[in-house]
C-alpha atoms as one frame of an Amber mdcrd trajectory, in Angstrom:
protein
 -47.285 -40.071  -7.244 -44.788 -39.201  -5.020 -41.342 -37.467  -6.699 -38.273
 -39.868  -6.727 -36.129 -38.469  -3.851 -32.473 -37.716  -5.674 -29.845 -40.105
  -5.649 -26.768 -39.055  -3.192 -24.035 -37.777  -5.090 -21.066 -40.346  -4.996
 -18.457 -39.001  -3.409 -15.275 -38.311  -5.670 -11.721 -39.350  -4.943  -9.023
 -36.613  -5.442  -6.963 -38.102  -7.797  -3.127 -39.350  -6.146  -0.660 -37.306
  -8.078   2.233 -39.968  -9.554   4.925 -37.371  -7.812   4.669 -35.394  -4.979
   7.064 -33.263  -2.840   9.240 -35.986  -0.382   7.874 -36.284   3.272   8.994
 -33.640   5.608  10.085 -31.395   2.586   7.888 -28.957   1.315   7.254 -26.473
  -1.947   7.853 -22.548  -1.143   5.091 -21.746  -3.591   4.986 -18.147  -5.639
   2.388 -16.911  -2.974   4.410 -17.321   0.115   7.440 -15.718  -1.587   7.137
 -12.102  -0.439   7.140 -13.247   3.194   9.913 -15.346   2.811  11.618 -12.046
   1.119  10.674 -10.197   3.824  12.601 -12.837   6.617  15.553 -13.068   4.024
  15.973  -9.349   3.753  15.636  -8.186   7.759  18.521 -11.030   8.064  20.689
  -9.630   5.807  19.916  -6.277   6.831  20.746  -6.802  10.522  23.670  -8.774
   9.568  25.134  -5.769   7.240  24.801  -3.556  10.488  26.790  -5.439  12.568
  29.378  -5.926  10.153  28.728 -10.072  10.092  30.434 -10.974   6.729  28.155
 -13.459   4.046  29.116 -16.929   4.155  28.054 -20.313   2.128  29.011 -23.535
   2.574  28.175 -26.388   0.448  25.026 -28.575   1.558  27.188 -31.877   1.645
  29.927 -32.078   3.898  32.042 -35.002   5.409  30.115 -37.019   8.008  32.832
 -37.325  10.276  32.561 -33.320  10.590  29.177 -33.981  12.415  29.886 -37.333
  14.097  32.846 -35.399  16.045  31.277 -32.179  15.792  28.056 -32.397  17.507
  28.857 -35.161  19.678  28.036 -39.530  18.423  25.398 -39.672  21.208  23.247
 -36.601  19.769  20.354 -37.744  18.416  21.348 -35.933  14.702  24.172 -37.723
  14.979  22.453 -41.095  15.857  18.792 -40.539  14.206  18.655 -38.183  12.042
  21.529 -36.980   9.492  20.925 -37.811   5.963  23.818 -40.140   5.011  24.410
 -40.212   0.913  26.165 -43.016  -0.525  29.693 -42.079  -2.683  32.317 -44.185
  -3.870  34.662 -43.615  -0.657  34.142 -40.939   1.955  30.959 -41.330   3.562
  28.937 -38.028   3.239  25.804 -36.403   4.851  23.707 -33.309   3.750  24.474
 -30.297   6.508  22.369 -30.410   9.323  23.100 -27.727  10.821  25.960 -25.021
  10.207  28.321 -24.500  13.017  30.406 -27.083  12.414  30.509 -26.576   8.253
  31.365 -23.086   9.396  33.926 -23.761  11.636  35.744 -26.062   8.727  35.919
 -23.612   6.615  36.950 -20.764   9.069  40.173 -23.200   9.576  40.192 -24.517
   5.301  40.519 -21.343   4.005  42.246 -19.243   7.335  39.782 -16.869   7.769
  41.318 -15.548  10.704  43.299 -13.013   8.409  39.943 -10.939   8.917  41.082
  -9.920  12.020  39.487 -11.261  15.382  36.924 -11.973  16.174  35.937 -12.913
  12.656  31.956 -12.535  12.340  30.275 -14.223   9.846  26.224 -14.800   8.629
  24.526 -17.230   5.991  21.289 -18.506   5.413  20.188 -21.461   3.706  19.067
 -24.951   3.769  19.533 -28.095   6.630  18.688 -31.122   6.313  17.363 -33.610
   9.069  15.794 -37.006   9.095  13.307 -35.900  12.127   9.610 -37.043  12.414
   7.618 -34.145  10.380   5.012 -31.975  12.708   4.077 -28.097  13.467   7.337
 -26.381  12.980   9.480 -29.295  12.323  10.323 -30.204   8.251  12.894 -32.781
   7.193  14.399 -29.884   5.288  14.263 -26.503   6.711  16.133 -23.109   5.851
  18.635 -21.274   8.743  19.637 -17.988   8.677  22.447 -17.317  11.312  25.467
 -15.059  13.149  28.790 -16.647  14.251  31.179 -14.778  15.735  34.486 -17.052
  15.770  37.876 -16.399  17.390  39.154 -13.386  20.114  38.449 -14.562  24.250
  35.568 -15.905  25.607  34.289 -12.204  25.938  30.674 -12.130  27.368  29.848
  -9.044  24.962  29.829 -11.395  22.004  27.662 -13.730  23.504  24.755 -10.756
  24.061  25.730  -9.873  20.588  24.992 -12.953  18.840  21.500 -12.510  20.659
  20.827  -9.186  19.859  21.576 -10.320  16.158  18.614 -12.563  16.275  16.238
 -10.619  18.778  16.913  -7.166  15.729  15.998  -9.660  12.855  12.868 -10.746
  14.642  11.994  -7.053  15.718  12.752  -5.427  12.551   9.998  -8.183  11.271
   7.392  -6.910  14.092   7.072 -10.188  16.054   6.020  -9.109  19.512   6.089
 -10.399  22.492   9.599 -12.093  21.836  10.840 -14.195  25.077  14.461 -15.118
  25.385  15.332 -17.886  27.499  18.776 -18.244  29.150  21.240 -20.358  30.886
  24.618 -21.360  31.359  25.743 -24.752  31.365  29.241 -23.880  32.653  32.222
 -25.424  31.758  33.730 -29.030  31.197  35.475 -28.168  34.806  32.187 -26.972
  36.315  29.804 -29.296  34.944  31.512 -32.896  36.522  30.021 -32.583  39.750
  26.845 -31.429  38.429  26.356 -34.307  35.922  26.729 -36.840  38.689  24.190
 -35.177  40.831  21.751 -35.748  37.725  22.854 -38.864  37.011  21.661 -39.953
  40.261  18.310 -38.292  40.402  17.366 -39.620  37.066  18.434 -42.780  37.957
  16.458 -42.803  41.204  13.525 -41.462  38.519  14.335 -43.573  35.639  10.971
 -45.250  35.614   9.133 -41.886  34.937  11.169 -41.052  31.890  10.888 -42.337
  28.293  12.893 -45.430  26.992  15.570 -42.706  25.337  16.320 -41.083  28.536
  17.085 -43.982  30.162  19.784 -44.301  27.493  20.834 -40.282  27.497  21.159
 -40.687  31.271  23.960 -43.224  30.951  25.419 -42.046  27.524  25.213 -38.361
  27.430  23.346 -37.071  30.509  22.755 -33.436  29.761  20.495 -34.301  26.732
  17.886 -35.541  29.517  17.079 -31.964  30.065  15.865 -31.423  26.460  14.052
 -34.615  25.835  10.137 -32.702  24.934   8.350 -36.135  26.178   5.728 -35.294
  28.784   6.347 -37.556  31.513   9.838 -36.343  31.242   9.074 -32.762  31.597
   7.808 -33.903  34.370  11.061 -35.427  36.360  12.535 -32.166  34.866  11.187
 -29.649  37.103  12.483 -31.020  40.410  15.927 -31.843  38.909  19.316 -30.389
  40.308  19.786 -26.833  38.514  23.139 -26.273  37.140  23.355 -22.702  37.837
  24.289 -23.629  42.126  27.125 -25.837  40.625  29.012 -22.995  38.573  32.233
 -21.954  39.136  33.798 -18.729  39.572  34.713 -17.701  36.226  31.513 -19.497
  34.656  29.415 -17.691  37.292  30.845 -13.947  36.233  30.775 -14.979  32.468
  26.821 -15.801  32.846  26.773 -12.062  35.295  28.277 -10.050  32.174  25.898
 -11.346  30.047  22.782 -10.380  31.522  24.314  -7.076  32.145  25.250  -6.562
  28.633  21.672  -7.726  27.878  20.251  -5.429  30.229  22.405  -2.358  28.497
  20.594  -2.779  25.554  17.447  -3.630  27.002  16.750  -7.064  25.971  14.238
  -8.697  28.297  15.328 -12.468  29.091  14.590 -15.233  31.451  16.287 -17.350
  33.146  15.300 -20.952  32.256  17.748 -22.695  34.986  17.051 -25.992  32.821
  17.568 -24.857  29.416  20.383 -26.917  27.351  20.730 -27.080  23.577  20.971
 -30.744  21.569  24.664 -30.254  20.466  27.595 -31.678  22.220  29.744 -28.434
  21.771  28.034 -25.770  23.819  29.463 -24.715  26.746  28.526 -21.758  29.369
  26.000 -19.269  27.875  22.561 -21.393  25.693  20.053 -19.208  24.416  16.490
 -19.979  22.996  13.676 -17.172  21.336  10.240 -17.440  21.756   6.573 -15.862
  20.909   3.304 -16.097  22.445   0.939 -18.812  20.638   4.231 -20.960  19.517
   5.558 -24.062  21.109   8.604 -24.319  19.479  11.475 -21.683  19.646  11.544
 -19.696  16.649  15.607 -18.761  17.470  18.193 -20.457  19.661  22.019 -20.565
  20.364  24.845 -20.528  22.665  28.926 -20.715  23.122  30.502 -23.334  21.791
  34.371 -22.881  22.742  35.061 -26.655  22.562  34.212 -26.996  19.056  37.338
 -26.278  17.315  38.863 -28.668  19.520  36.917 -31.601  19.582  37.655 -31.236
  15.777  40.967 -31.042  16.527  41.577 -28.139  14.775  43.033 -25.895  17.882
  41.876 -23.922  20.489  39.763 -20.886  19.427  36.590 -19.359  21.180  33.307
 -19.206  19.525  29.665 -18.034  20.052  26.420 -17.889  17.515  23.097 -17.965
  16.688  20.273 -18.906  14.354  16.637 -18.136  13.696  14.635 -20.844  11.976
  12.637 -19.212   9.312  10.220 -21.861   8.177   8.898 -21.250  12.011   9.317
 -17.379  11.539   7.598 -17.639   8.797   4.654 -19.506   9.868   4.253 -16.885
  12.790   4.190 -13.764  10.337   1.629 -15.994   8.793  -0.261 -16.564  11.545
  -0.347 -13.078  12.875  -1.927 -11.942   9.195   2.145 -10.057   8.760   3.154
 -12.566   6.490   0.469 -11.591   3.934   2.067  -9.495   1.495   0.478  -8.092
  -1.676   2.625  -8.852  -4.734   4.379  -5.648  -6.374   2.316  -5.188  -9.122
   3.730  -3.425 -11.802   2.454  -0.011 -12.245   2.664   0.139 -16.274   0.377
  -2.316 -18.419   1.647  -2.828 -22.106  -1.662  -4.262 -24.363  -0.615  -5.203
 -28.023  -3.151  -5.843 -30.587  -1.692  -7.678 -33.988   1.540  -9.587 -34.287
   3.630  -6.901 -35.109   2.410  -5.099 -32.169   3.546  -8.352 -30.004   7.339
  -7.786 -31.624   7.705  -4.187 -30.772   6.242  -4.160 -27.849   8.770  -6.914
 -26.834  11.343  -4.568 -27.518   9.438  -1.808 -26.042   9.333  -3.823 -22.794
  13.552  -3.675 -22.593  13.338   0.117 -23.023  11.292   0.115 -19.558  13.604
  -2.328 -18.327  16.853  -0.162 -18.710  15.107   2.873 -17.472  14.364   0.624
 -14.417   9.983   0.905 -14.713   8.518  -2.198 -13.924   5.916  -3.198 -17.097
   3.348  -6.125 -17.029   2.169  -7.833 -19.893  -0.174 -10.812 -21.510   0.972
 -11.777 -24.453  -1.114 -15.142 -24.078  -4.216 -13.177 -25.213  -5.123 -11.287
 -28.112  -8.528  -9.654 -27.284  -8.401  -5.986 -26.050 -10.954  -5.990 -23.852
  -8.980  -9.320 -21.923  -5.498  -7.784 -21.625  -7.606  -4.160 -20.345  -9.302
  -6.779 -17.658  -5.875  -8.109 -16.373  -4.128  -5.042 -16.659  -7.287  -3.763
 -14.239  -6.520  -7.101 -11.508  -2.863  -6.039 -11.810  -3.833  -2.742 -10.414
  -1.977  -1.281 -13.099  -1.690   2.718 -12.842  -1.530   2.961 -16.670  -2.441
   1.020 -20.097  -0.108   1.360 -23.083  -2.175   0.476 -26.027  -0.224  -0.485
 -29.338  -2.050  -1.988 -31.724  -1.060  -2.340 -36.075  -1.789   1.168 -36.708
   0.217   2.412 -33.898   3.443   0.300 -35.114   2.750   1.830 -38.686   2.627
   5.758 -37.244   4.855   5.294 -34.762   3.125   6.263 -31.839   1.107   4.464
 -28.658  -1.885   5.179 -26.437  -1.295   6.099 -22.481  -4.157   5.552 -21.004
  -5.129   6.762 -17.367  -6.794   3.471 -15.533  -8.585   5.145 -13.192 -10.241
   7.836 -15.309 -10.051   6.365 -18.114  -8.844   9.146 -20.081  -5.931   8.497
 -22.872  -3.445  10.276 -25.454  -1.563   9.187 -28.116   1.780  10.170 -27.847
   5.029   9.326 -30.409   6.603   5.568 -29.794  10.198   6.891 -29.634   9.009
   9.076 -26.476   7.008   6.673 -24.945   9.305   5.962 -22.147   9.928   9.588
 -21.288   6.043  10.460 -21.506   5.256   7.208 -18.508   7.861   8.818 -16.398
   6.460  12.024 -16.444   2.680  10.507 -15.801   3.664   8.352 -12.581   5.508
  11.177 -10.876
């Protein structure tokens, strides 16, 4: 008789967990931490160089701030700011930092600094966008903005060197920065009406929010990432022939300042940034393999103004580092073994677990990092951790050791050990890891 062919398996569900993270938002989970470290750390290292002082602002900030700020027919302002609901002002979480920077550069007169005042911070944003590669609801910023002084070109190459040095210091090659000037309100009239007109004559080739951007706030045409719309882009008028004078020689002096430090950069005739309050030089970073831009920027002497605040000249810069992240990642940079300590402290008894607590603080002060496992009680368990920990040395204290005093060194890789006094133990690790 024939054997019974098996049955096929059923196939299990994954269990639904009640709670999960909130769409577009994710965990950064222990494992990704030392890459993260690493993007924090080159930021703040670049921006100690350059002398950018640290600042925070808080995460919710008054909406009107943004609705004036960035301009009412942006699409933050119109899609995507996270609105919370007080009793009285109406408030959004930041999304972005410019503006929140530029409030408190005029709150708490930071212009007693000295000008220009230059200032970094990194941290969260929050914006109600449609998740995908590179794009979370809320995503961390780490930035330069150098506010007050002229309109000086050199601070416009600075605030791209700051971000070009962060992503160089993390070994991203192959960075591309992408460059234009938009000009000035003065400048820009008769070019807008030169678009207006050829999207109009194009209108049925772009996408249904073009057709409104056209009309409402033409310049945003020229970043809409729809296909059919990059499309109508690439014959469209090119601001740069519509310059004037003074715009012209601004956008000159920054490529030569650029070129001083040898910065390569393109010029990307169609290149304009989402925000309402950039003027003249708009700047965006990229890497081979990525879509997105991983940095971006520009001027943005109209801000201050258009919050009525007064007149004052401004220019910065951010990298995103969820995206610079995800290229260290990609590349194989971003994996990064965890520091493992290089001393392993096994206890066997109870009162070997309460000195050895102690014993850990002595390690502490004397600034050795120690690894433990209290959790288990078995010698030959804690010796198999302390081996995956890559531990250089085992400390062995056990009940008798507590009662004489003294603890076992032992040598993980030869396996040879000595018992040396408790009181000394510190001293005798020092003297074994040099």
């Amino acid at each position: 008789m024939a054997a019974k062919e098996a049955a096929p398996k059923k196939k299990v569900k994954a269990k639904k967990m009640a709670y999960q993270s909130v769409k577009g938002m994710h965990d950064i989970l222990p494992d990704d931490q030392p890459v993260w470290d690493r993007v924090r750390s080159a930021a703040r290292h670049v921006g100690d160089f350059y002398n950018f002082l640290r600042i925070d602002t808080p995460i919710l900030e008054s909406a009107d701030l943004f609705e004036r700020g960035l301009g009412a027919g942006t699409d933050i302002v119109e899609k995507e700011m996270f609105v919370v609901k007080t009793k009285g002002d109406k408030m959004v979480m930041r999304p972005e930092f410019t503006a929140a920077v530029m409030r408190a550069y005029f709150q708490h007169g930071l212009g007693q600094y000295g000008q220009p005042v230059k200032l970094y911070y990194e941290g969260p944003v929050f914006r109600h966008e449609q998740p995908q590669a590179g794009r979370f609801r809320q995503f961390y910023q780490a930035g330069f903005e150098i506010v007050g002084a002229e309109s000086d070109p050199i601070y416009d190459a600075q605030a791209i060197l700051g971000v070009y040095r962060i992503l160089e210091e993390l070994k991203i090659k192959n960075v591309a920065v992408h460059i234009n000037s938009i000009g000035c309100h003065k400048c820009r009239t008769a070019y807008i009406k030169k678009l207006e007109a050829y999207y109009k004559k194009n209108a049925q080739k772009t996408c249904k929010d073009c057709k409104v951007r056209i009309t409402r706030n033409p310049l945003r045409v020229l970043d809409c990432k729809e296909e059919k719309c990059q499309l109508v882009k690439a014959d469209a008028p090119i601001i740069l022939d519509f310059l004037d004078t003074e715009c012209k020689a601004h956008f000159t002096k920054v490529l030569e300042y650029l070129d001083e430090v040898k910065i390569p950069y393109h010029i990307d005739s169609h290149l304009v940034r989402g925000l309402d309050y950039y003027n003249r030089t708009v700047f965006e970073l990229f890497t081979e393999g990525f879509t997105y831009a991983i940095a971006a920027g520009g001027r943005y002497d109209y801000l201050s103004e258009t919050l009525k605040l007064g007149k004052l000249s401004a220019v910065g810069s951010t990298i995103g580092m969820d995206r610079v992240v995800e290229v260290l990642k990609a590349s194989g940079k971003g994996i990064a073994a965890k520091a493992s300590a290089k001393v392993f402290l096994v206890h066997m008894g109870d009162e070997a677990k309460k000195r050895g607590l102690a014993l850990i603080e002595e390690f502490r002060k004397a600034g050795i990092r120690i690894n433990e496992s209290f959790g288990k009680d078995s010698l030959k368990s804690q010796l198999r951790v302390a081996d995956k920990d890559r531990a250089h040395l085992a400390m062995i204290l056990g009940q008798r050791e507590v009662f004489e005093g003294s603890i076992i060194i032992r040598n993980m890789q030869t396996g040879t050990q000595e018992s040396v006094p408790l009181e000394r133990a510190v001293e005798e690790v020092k003297k074994r890891l040099k």
